[in-house]
C-alpha positions in Angstrom: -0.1 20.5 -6.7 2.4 18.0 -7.9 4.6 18.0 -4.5 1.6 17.5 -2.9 0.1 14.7 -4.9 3.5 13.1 -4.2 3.0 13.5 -0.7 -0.5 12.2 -0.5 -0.8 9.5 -3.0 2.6 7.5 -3.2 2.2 6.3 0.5 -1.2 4.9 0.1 -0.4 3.1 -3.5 2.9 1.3 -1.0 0.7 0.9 1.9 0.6 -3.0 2.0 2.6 -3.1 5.3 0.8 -5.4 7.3 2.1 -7.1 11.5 0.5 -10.1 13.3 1.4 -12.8 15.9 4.1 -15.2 15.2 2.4 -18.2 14.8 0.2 -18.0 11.5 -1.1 -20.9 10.0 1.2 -23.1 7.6 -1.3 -22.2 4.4 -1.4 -18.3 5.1 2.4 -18.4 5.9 3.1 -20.3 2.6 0.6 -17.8 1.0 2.3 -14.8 2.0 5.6 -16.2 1.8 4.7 -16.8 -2.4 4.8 -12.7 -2.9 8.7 -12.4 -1.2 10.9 -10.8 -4.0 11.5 -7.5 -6.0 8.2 -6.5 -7.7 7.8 -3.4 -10.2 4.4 -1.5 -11.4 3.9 1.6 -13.7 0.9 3.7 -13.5 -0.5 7.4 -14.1 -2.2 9.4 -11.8 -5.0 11.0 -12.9 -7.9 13.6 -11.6 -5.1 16.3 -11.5 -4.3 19.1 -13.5 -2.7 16.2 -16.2 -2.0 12.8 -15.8 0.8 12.3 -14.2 2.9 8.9 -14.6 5.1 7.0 -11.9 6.8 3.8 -11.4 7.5 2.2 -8.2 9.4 -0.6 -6.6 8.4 -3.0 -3.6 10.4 -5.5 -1.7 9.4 -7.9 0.3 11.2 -10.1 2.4 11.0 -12.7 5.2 11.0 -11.0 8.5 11.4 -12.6 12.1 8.3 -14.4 13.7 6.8 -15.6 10.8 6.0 -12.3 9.3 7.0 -10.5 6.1 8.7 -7.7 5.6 7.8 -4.5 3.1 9.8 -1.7 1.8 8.2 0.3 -1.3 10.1 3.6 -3.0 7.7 5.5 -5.6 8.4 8.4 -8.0 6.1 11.0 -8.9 6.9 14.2 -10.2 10.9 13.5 -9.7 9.8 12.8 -6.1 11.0 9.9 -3.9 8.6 8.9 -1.3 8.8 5.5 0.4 6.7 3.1 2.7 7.9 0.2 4.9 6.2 -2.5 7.3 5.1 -5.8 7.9 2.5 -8.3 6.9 1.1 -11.1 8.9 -1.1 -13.7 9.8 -3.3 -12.8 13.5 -3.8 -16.5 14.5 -6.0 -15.0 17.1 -7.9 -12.6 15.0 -8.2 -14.9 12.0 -7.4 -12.5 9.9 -4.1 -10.7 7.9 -3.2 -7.6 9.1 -1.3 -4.9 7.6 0.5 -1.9 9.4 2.6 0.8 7.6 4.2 3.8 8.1 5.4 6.3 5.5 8.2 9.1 4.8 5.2 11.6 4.4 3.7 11.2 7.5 1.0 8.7 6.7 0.9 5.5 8.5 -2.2 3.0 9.3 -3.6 -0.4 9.4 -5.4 -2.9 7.1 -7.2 -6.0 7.6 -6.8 -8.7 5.0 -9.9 -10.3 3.5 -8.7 -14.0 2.1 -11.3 -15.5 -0.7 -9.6 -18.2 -2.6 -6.2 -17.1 -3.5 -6.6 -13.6 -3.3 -6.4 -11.1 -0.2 -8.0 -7.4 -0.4 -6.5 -5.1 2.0 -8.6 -1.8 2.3 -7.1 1.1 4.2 -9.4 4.0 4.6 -8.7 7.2 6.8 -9.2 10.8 7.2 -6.4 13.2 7.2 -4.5 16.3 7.2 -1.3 15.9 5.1 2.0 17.8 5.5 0.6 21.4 4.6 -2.0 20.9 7.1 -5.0 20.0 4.1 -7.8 17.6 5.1 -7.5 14.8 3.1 -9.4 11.5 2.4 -7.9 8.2 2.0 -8.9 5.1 0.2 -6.6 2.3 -1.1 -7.4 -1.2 -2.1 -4.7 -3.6 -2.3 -5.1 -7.3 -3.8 -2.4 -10.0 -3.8 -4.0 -12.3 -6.7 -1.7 -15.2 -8.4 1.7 -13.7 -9.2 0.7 -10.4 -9.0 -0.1 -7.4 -7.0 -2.5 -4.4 -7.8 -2.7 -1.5 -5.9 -6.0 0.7 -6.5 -6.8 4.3 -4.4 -8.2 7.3 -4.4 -7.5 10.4 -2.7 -9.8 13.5 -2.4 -8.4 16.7 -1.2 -11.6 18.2 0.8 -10.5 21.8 0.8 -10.8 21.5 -3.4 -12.6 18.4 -3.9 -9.9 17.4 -6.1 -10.1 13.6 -6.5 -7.1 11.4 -7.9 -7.4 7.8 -8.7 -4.5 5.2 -10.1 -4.4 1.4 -10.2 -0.8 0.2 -10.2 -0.3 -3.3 -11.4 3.4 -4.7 -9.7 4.9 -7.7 -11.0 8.3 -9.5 -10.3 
């Protein structure tokens, strides 16, 4: 189970990759460009057959028309998985958006709710995964102050196994 778990669950913990138009607004530029650097976050899995700890890495950098670049590597179970993308302001949706794409096969998008100082990314989706298992997809991810916490859940619907992790990253 552990090889899957790895394959599942490390791209939706990294999957704050987000695209837009190029001309975002000054303040949502300046937000996003506040979270560019190295960041870190430690965590354990559980909902498996044992807890199962991980650490992870996430860069993000400037990227061309106005957006931000993303590049996360996680390992679990002395697995490396890895997520990249972009995130954005839509000046004409209003709205951040997030895209990403994984080394497992996963990729989707997230819209970015702002309140205050803090955006919520939810991805949800509906799955098979490498080995063909239907899988269910949740992941929450907030940018808040100087940080960045990642929260999900997976449920594997052949077992109705259920895993669940929040990752707090800092720089």
């Amino acid at each position: 189970m552990g090889t899957r778990i790895s394959r599942i669950v490390l791209p939706v913990l990294l999957s704050a990759a987000f695209s837009g138009p190029a001309f975002a607004a000054d303040a949502e530029l300046a937000f996003l460009n506040s979270y560019i650097g190295n960041w870190r976050g430690e965590s354990v899995l559980t909902g498996g057959e044992k807890p199962e700890p991980f650490r992870c890495r996430l860069n993000i950098a400037k990227g061309n028309q106005n957006k931000i670049n993303y590049a996360g590597r996680c390992t679990l179970i002395n697995m490396n998985l890895s997520v990249s993308g972009t995130i954005a302001f839509s000046d004409q949706n209003q709205r951040f958006e997030a895209a990403m794409s994984s080394n497992a096969g996963f990729s989707g998008v997230a819209v970015g709710v702002k309140q205050g100082d803090r955006i919520s990314f939810d991805l949800k989706q509906r799955q098979a995964d490498r080995g063909g298992n239907d899988v269910r997809i949740g992941s929450k991810i907030i940018l808040y102050g100087d940080s960045i916490t990642v929260n999900y859940e997976v449920e594997f619907n052949d077992s109705g196994d259920v895993l669940v992790a929040s990752v707090p990253f800092s720089k």
